[in-house]
N, C-alpha and C positions, 0 to 999 in steps of 0.2 A: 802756649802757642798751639799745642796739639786739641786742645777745646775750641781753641777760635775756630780753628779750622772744619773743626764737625758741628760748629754752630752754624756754620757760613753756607757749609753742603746739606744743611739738614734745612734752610732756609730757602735755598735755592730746590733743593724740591719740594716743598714745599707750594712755593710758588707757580712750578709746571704742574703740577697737581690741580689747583685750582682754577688755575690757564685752560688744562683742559676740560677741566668740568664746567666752565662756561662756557668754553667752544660748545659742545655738548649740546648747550640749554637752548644757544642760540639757533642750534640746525632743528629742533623740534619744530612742530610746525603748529604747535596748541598754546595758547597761552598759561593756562593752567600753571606751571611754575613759576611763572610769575606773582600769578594770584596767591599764592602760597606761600612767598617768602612775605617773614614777620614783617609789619609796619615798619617803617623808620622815624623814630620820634619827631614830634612835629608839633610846633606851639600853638596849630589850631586845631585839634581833632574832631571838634563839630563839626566843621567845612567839611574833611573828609567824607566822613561818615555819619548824615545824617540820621534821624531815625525813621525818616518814611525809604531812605533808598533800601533798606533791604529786603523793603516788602515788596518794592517794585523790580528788584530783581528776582524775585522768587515768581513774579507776576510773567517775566520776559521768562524764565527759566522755565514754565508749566509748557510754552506750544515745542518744544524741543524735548520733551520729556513726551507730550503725548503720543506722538508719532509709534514710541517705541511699544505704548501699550494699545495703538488703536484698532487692530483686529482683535484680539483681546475684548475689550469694550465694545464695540460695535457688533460682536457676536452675541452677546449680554445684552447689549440693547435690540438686535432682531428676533434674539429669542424671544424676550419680552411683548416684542410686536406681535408677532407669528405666533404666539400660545395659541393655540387649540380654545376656544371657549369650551365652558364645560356645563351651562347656563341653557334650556328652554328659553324663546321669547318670553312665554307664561310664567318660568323659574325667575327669567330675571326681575318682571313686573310685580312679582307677587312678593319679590326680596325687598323693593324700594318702596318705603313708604307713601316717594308721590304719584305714585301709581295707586295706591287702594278704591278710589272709587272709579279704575277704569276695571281692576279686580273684577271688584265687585258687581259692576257689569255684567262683565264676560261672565261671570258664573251664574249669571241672573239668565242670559242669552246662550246658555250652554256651550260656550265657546272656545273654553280652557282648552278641552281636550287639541281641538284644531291646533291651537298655539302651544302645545305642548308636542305635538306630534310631530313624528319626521317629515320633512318637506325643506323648502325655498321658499321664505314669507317677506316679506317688507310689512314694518309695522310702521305707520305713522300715529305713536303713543301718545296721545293728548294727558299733561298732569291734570293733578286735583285742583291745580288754579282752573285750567283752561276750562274743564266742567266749569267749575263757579263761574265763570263770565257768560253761559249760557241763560236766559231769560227767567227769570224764578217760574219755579214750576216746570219747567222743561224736563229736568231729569227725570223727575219724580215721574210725571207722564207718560217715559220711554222705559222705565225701570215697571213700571203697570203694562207695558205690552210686549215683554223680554219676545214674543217669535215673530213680531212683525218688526213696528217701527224702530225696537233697539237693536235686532239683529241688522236692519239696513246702516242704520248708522254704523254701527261699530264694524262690520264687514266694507264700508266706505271707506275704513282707514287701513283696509288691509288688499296685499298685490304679490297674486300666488308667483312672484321668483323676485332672488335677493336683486338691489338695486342700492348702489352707496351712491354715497352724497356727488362723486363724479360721476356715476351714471343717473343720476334724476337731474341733474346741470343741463345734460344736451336734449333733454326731451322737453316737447309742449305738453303732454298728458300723461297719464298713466291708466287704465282701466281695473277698478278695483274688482274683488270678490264681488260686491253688492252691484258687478254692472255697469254705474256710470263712472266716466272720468273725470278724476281729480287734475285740474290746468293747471300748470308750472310756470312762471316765472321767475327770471334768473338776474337780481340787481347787483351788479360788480359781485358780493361776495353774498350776497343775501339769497336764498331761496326761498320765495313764498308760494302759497297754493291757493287757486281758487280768487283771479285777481285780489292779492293781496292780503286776503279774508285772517290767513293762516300762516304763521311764519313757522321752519326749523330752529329749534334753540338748538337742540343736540343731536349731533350728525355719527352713523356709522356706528352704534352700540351693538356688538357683534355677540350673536347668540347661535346653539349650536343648530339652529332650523332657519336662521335668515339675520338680518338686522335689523335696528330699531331706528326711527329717529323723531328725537323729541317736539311737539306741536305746542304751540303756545295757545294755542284755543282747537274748540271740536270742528271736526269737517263735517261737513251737513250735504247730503246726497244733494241733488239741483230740483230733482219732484220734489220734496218732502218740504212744502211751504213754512217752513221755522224761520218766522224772524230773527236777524241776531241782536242781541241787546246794542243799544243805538243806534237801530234802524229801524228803528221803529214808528212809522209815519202816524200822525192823526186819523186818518181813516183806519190803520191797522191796530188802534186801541176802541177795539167795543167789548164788549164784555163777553163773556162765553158762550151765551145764548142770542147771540146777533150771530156771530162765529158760526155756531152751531147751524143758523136757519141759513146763515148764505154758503155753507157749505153741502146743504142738502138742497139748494134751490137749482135752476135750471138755466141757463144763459144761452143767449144768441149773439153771435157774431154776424155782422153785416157786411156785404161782400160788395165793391162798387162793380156797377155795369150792368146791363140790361139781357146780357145775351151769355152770361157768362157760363150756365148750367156746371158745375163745378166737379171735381170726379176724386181727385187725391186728397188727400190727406198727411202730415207729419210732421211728428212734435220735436223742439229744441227745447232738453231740459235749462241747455247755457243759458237760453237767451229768455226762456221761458214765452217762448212765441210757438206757434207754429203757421205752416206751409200750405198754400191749398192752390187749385189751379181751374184755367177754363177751357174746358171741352171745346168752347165756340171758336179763339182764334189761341191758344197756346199760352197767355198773361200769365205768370206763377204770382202768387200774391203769400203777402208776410203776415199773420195777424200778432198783435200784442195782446198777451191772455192777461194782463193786467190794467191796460187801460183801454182795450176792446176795441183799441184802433186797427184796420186791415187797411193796407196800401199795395201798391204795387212793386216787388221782389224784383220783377225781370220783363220788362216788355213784350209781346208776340213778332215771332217773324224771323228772330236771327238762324239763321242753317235751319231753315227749314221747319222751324216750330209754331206750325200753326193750330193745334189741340196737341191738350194733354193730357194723361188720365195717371194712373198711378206716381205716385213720392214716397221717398224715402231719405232719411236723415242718415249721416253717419258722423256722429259728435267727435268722435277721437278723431276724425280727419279733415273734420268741418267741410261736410259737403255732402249739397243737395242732389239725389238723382233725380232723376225723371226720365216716364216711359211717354215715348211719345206715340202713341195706338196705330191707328194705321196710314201715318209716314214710316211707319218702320224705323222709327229713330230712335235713340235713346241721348240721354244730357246729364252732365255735371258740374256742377256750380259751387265757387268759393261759397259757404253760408254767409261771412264777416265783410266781405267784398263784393258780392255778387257777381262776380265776374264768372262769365261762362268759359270752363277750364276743359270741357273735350265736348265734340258731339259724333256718335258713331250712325253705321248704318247698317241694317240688319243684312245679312245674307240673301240674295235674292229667292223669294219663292213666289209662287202663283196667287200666296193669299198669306196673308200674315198680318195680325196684330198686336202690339206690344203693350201688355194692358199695367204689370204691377211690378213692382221692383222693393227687394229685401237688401239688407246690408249686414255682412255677419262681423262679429266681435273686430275680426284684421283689415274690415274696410272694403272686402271683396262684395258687388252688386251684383243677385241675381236678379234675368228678366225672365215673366212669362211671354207665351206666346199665345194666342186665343185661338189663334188659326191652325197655326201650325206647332207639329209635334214636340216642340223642342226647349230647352231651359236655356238661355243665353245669361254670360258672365264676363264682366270685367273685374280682372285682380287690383289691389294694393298692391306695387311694388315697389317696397319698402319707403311707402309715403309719396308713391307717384303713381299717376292714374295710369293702368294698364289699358292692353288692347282689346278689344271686343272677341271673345272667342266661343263656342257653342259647349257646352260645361255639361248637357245629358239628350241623348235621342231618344224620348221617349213614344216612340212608334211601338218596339216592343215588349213595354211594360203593360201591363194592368190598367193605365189612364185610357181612358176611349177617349178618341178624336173622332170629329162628324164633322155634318157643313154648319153646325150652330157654333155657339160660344160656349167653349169646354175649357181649359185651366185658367183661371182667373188669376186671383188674390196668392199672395206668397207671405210666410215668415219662415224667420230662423227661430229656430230654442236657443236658448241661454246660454247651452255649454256647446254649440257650432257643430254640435252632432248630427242636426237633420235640419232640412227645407221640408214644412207643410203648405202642399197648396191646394186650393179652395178650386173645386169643380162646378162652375155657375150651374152645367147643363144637365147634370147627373145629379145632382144637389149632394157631394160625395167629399170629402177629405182623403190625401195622400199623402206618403211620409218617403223622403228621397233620405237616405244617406249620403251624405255629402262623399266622404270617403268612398264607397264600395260602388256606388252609383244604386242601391238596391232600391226599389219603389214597390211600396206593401200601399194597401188600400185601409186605411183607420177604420176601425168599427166603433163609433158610435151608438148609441139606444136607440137613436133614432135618425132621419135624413136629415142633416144640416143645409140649409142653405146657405149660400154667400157669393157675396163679391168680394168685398174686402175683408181683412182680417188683423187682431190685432190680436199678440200672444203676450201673458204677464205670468212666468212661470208657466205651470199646466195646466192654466185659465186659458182659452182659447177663445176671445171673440168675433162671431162672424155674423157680417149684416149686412141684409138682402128684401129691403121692406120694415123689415123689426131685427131685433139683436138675439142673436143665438149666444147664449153662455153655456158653454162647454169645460169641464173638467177630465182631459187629457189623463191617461193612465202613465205610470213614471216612465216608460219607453215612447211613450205618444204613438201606440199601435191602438189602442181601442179610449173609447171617451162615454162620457155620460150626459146630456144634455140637461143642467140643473134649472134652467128659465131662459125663457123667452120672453122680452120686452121690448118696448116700444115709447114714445113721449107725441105728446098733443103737437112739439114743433116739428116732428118730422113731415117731409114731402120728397117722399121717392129717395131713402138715404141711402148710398152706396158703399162707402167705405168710413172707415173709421180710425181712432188713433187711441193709445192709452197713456196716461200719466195723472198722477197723485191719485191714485183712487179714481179717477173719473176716466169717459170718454167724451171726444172728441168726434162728431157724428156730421159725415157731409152731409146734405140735403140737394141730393142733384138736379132735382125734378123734370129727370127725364121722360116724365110723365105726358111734361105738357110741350116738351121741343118740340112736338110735331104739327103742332098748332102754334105756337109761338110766339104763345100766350103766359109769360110763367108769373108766378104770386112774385110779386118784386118788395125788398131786397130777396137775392140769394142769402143763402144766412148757411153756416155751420153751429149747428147745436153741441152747447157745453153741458154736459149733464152726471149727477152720481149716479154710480153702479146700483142700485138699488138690492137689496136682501132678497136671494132667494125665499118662498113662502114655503114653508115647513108643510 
């Protein structure tokens, strides 16, 4: 009796025991104990427990697991972003094998070192395909001229500060080392260069002097007439000695209009045309240097543009100036639209005329003044046409003013460190520091003449009758005058233009306006620089 009874009490607690260990389970608020007690037998266990469910719980169990390690991870992965490159642009090219014959180049054009060196570079790295898709014979050609035409190419593909693949997105150009600019187009995700010539394969390869980014073919400067392999027309297959004679021969462009006598000059490598204008009532006209057609750019008349003398191009901003002489005006023009985008009015003075107009690397237009003392300028800001403002008084500089025609013709140098401009009356060259405003007088070997002037490097051409070639000293304080030349089709040529090796020669023949009699067509002579004579 006395066992019954401590079976019966040991049974009964038993039961509160387990009573409350499932109160217990059920106030938890996780499942987890549930999951954990054993199975309870069951005559279908494949139903339960298939063989894909526990992959796909382990699939649902990864995003509740990563949470816990993802600063962890994401510090591992920004590190990895963030590394410091430890790579030259030059290191890296010289490491990948599809780089060797851009290498090979560059060491041909001594140009390692630059790309080795400290700095801010954008490299647009053409592989050893994209060479091969250039015209047989190409290479080999520019590998034969490493300090001319392969240093232009290969400086074409380079842009002194780093620029990644979102910042070459929002831009229309870029302005390379070698001068001209490379055009951008942005299709949804594509970037190509140079209406579509040139696509990015590989974007942002980050090296410790700038970034790289991969070209699927070479970028070719807009002077440097290289056909690209298939585009290559019927007429542009003769053979090397057709080549050869029509690049040394002499062309004329024919100008419509009877009264036109013409005074500017300036070249579009984009569009490979160039700009020329009429003295008589203001007409800008467009020639095509390739099929020798010249039409009319901009009609005469609008605010005030009844003659025009000095042009200038500004490629990165696609737009034409022009000095309007004595209206005292000055203008700027869409190049792609023609649309006339400002016209100013010069300051009032008692005598003034506004002969030549320069455009430096950022788009900024200086004008001269013939009459009066002074440099006039409109800014670039930041891609919008600024206000007309007066930029140097030179009354008390070294430039002599008279009642004649005293500053003419202007250019910038290359690196936007100076304005040279051309003294008709003095037969005289001046060098302005854009910065300091300082105006030193160029000494020459001898007295240059000029009206116009065209600068290529520290070649300085100025033509006044016949062409002055001048070789500028590396500050362009003193020059040496290497030839003087002239051609059969000149009449009275005033200003001039440079590109591919050749100029571009008005023929104003202001000779005969006063009679009013002139050799008809107007015409602008195309002609090669010719070799100085030893």
């Amino acid at each position: 009796m006395y066992f019954k009874k401590l079976l019966l009490t040991m049974s009964l607690l038993f039961v509160l025991v387990f009573t409350a260990a499932c109160g217990s389970a059920a106030a938890t608020p996780t499942p987890e104990p549930a999951v954990e007690e054993p199975p309870l037998p069951t005559a279908e266990p494949a139903t339960i427990a298939p063989t894909e469910e526990p992959e796909m719980e382990e699939e649902m169990d990864e995003p509740t697991a990563e949470p816990m390690d993802e600063d962890e991870m994401g510090e591992e992965e920004m590190d990895e972003e963030m590394a410091e490159p430890t790579m030259s642009i030059a290191e890296i090219a010289a490491a990948d094998e599809q780089f060797s014959t851009l290498v090979t180049a560059l060491d041909a054009a001594d140009l390692t070192t630059l790309l080795a060196s400290e700095g801010a570079y954008t490299v647009f790295a053409p592989t050893n395909e994209a060479f091969d898709q250039l015209p047989q014979g190409t290479l080999d050609e520019l590998l034969a001229d490493p300090d001319g035409a392969l240093t232009d190419v290969l400086l074409y593909h380079v842009i002194d500060e780093v620029a990644m693949a979102e910042d070459v997105v929002a831009l229309n150009s870029v302005t390379t080392l070698q001068g001209e600019p490379i055009m951008i187009e942005v299709d949804t995700d594509n970037i190509s260069l140079n209406e579509g010539r040139v696509g990015i394969d590989t974007a942002d390869i980050m090296a410790t002097n700038g970034v790289i980014h991969i070209v699927d073919n070479v970028l070719l400067p807009p002077s440097m007439m290289v056909a690209e392999e298939g585009d290559i027309t019927a007429e542009e297959e003769m053979d090397e000695e057709m080549s050869a004679e029509m690049a040394a021969s002499t062309v004329e462009y024919e100008i419509p209009g009877d009264a036109v006598y013409p005074e500017g000059i300036a070249y579009d490598s984009q569009s490979n045309s160039f700009f020329t204008d009429s003295t008589g009532d203001g007409t800008i006209f467009r020639g095509d240097i390739e099929t020798g057609e010249v039409t009319v750019f901009a009609e005469p008349g609008m605010d005030g543009r009844t003659t025009t003398i000095g042009l200038a191009v500004d490629e990165l901003n696609r737009r034409l100036w022009v000095a309007g002489g004595d209206t005292q005006r000055m203008y700027v023009f869409d190049i792609d639209s023609g649309e006339q985008l400002a016209a100013f009015q010069a300051p009032a003075a008692d005598s003034s005329f506004i002969n030549d107009v320069a455009v430096d690397a950022e788009g900024n237009a200086y004008f001269t003044d013939s009459f009066r003392p002074a440099l006039f300028i409109v800014r670039n800001n930041d891609g919008d046409v600024g206000e007309l403002e007066t930029f140097l008084d030179l009354s008390d500089t070294v430039v002599p003013y008279n009642s004649s025609f005293n500053v003419n013709g202007i250019v910038v140098t290359s690196d936007d460190q100076y304005l040279i401009l051309n003294h008709s009356g003095a037969n005289a060259l001046f060098r302005v520091d854009i910065i300091s405003g300082e105006v030193i007088q160029i000494e020459p070997d001898e007295p240059v003449g000029g009206d116009g002037m065209a600068l290529d490097g520290n070649t300085l051409y100025s033509v006044q009758g016949e062409i002055y070639q001048v070789e500028l000293s590396e500050d362009y304080s003193s020059g040496e005058v290497v030839q003087t030349f002239s051609d059969a089709s000149f009449i009275r040529p005033t200003t001039i233009a440079f590109y591919a090796d050749r100029l571009l020669v008005v023929n104003s023949q202001f000779n005969n306006r006063s009679s009013g009699t002139p050799e008809l067509p107007f015409t602008i002579t195309d002609m090669p620089i010719p070799e100085p004579a030893e």
